[in-house]
N, C-alpha and C positions, 0 to 999 in steps of 0.2 A: 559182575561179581555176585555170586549167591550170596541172598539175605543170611544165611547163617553163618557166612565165613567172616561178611562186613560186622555183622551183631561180635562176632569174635576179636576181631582186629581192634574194635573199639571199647572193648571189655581190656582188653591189652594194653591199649593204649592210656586207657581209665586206670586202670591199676599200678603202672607202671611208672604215672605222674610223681614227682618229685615233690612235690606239694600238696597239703590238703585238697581230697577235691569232693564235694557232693554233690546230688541234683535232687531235686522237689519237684512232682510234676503240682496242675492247680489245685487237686485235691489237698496240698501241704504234704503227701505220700512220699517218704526218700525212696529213690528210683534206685540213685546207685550211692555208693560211701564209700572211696579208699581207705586201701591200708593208714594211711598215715595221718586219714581225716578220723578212723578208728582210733586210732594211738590218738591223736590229741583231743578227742572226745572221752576218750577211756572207756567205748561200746562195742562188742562184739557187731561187724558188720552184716554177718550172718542176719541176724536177730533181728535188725533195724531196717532190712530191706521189706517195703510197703506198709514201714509202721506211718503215723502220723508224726509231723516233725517236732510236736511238743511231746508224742510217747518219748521220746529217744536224745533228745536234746536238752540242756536247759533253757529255760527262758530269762534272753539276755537282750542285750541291743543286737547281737549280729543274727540271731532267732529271729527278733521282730524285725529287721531290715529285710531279711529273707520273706517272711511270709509276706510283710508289706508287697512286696513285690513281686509276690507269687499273686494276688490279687488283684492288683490294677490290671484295669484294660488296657491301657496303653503306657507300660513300665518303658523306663531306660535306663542300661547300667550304670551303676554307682558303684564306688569304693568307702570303705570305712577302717578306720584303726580299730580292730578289738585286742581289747588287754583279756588273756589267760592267767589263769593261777599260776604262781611264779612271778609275775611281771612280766610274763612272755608276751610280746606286743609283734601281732600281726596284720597285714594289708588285706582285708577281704574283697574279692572282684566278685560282684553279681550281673552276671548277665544273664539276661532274659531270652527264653528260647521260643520262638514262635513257629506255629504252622498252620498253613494257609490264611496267615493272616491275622491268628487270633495267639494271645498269650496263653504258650500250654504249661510253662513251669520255668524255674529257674535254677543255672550250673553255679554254684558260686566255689572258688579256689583262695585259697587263703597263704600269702606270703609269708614266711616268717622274716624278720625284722631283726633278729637278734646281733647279724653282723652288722646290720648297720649301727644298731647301738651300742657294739663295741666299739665303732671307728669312732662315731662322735665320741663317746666315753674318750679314746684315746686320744683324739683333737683338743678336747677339756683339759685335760692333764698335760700334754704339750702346753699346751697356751700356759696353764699355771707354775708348769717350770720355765719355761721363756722367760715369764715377768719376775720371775722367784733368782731366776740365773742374772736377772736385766738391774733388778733394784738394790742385791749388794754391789757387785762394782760401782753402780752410779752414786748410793749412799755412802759410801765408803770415798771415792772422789771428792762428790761435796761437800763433807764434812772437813776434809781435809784443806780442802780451798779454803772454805770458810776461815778455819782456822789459822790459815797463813793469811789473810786480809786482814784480819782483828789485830794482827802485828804480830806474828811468832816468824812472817818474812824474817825479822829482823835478827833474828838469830841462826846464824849459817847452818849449824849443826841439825836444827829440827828441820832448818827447811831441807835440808839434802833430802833427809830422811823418809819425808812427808812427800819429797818426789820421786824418791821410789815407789813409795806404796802405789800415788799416782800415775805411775808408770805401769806397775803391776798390775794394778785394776782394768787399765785402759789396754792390757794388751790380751785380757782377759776376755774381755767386750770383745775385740778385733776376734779374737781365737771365735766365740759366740758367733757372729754375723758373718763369718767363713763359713760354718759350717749351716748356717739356716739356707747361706746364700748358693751352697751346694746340693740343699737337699731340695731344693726351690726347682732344682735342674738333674734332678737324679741320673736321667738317661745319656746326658750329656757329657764325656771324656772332658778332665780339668786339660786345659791349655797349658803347655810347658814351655818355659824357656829354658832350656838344657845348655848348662855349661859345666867343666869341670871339677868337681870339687874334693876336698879334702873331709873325710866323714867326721873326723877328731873335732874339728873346729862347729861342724853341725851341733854336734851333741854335746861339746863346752858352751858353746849359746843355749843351747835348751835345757841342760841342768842347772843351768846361772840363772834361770828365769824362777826355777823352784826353790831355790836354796831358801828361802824366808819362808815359804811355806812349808817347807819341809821339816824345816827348826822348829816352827811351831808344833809340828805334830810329832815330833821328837822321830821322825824317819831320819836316814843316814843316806842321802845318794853319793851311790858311786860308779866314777869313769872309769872301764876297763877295755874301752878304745885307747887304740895304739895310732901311732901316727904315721907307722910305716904300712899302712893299708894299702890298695892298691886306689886308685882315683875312681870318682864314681862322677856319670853324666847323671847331672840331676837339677833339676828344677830347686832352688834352694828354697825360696821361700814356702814350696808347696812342700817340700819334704820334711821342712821344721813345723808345720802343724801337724803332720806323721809324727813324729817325736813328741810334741809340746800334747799331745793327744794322749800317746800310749805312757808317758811319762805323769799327766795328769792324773788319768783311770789307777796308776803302780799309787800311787798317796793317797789317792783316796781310797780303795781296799785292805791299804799296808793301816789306813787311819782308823780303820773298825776295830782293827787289833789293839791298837796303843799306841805302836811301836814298832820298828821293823827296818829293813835295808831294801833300797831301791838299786836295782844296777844295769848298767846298759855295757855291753859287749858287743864284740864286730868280733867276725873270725872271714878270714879267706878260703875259699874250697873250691876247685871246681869251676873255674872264671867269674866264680859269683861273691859275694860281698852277705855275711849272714849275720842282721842286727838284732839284738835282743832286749828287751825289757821286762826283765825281771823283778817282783816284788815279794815280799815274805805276807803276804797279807791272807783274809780270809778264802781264798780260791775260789774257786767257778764251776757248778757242777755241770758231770758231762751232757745232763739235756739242754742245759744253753748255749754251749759250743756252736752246735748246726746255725744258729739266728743270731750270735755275736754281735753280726757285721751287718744284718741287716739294721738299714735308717730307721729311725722311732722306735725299734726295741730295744728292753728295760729288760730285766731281772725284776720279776714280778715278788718273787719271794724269799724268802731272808732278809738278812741284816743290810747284802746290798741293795736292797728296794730302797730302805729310807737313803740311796745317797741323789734319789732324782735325779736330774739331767735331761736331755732332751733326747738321748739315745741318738745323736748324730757323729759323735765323733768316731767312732769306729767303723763308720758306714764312711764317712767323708777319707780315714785314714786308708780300707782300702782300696777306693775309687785312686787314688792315689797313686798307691803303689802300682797298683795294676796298668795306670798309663802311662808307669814309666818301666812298663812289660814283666814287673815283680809279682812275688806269693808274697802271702799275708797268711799268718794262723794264730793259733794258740794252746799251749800245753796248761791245762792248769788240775789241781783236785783239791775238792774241799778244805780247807785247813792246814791247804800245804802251798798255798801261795799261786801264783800265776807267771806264766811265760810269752811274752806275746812277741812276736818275732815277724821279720821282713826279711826276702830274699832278692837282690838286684843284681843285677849283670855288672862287672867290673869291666874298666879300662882296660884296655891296652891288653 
């Protein structure tokens, strides 16, 4: 290969790097500077080629790592974190280039870091709604226990009452540890046991679970399942966290407002079975649509940020549907509530 095509190809290849990239020969001289080692320098590359690396640089630690390096007779590559204005936190690799034997300069390439410190950032705040989701049900149990031990057993009335909340707590939790215990196993289809069922009775168990909670937030649910549906194969237990899910998310949006009507419908069409979860609440705008369903995403802004969560249920709800062969979506716009629907093959 002629020397002027290889000088080219590697000019190409140098400029074309996705990362910061410069070189120093031993004089400290920058040889070469990419675009994007320009851009995060903020120096015309023009300008900086065979300047000296302190004309063109600031003097910082990833400055003096370099020239350190460019000095030694017998360097070896190192990596370091440099922090950039912003807080922008990159991986610098310096490797040393030698020929025939002697150190003639050094490449050093600079990673940036910023997705990983999104991911940690978003592992921090998981962990912090985990524990946030974990400590009222469990504070809300024990207190309740408590309270029945000190002798309030002894009166029928409170204790019923004191076992429902206990009940509702604890199936709270169970709802919580399904879905961590799904997200644990993303790629893996939920196991079904498929038998026949009755949809009415599904979604009369899973608005009975809301009904206190509902009260309290002055929400109305309502059943506008009908009983003459057509049967539906379906895994029960896995399809009432589908419900106990989409029925959760409808109270807690409807709860931003005040005040509002929850309601769940079934309609027949088509050999398919089409369930709805409708809420009067704050709505959903169309750039969250696309990332709804993905696991650990949140609605980073508005009013639904402050409601937390761990962003699993609607990822878990439609791992779900889909392996029992169903769609999952949702219709929603700002200030006009939300729609969140499933579509299933019916019986017979």
């Amino acid at each position: 290969m002629a020397k002027r095509v290889g000088g080219q190809l590697v000019d190409a290849l140098i400029e074309g790097l996705s990362d910061p990239a410069l070189g120093v020969d031993k004089s400290s001289r920058i040889r070469f500077l990419n675009p994007r080692a320009a851009e995060l320098f903020g120096v015309d590359a023009r300008k900086a080629i065979d300047k000296k690396l302190w004309d063109v640089l600031p003097i910082d630690d990833f400055t003096r790592a370099l020239s350190t390096l460019v000095n030694e007779s017998d360097p070896v590559p190192k990596e370091q974190m440099v922090v950039f204005p912003g807080d922008r936190l990159f991986v610098a690799q310096l490797l040393p280039v030698y020929s025939e034997g002697r150190n003639t300069g050094v490449v050093a390439t600079l990673k940036d870091m910023a997705g990983m410190q999104k991911i940690e950032k978003s592992i921090e705040q998981f962990v912090t709604d985990v524990t946030r989701q974990l400590k009222v049900p469990l504070t809300a149990i024990k207190g309740f226990v408590e309270t029945l031990l000190e002798g309030a057993y002894q009166n029928a009335e409170i204790t019923r009452r004191f076992l429902q909340v206990i009940n509702e707590e604890t199936n709270r939790l169970t709802r919580l540890v399904l879905s961590l215990e799904g997200a644990a196993q993303p790629d893996q289809t939920p196991r079904l046991n498929l038998r026949p069922v009755q949809l009415v009775s599904l979604v009369e168990g899973s608005l009975s679970l809301f009904q206190d909670t509902a009260q309290e937030k002055n929400i109305r649910l309502v059943n506008e399942v009908s009983g003459d549906l057509p049967l539906l194969e379906l895994d029960q237990e896995q399809m009432r966290r589908v419900l106990d899910n989409l029925i959760d998310n409808a109270l807690k949006f409807t709860g931003l407002v005040g005040e509002g009507t929850v309601t769940v419908t079934a309609t027949a069409e088509n050999g398919e079975v089409l369930v709805s979860v409708t809420d009067s609440g704050i709505g959903i705008e169309p750039a969250e649509h696309p990332r709804i369903f993905d696991a650990f995403y949140r609605v980073e802004h508005g009013p639904a940020s402050e409601l937390g969560g761990t962003g699993l249920g609607l990822s878990v709800a439609r791992s779900v549907v889909e392996a029992h062969g169903g769609r999952i979506g949702v219709e929603s716009e700002p200030g006009r509530g939300a729609s969140f629907w499933f579509r299933l093959k019916a019986l017979g």
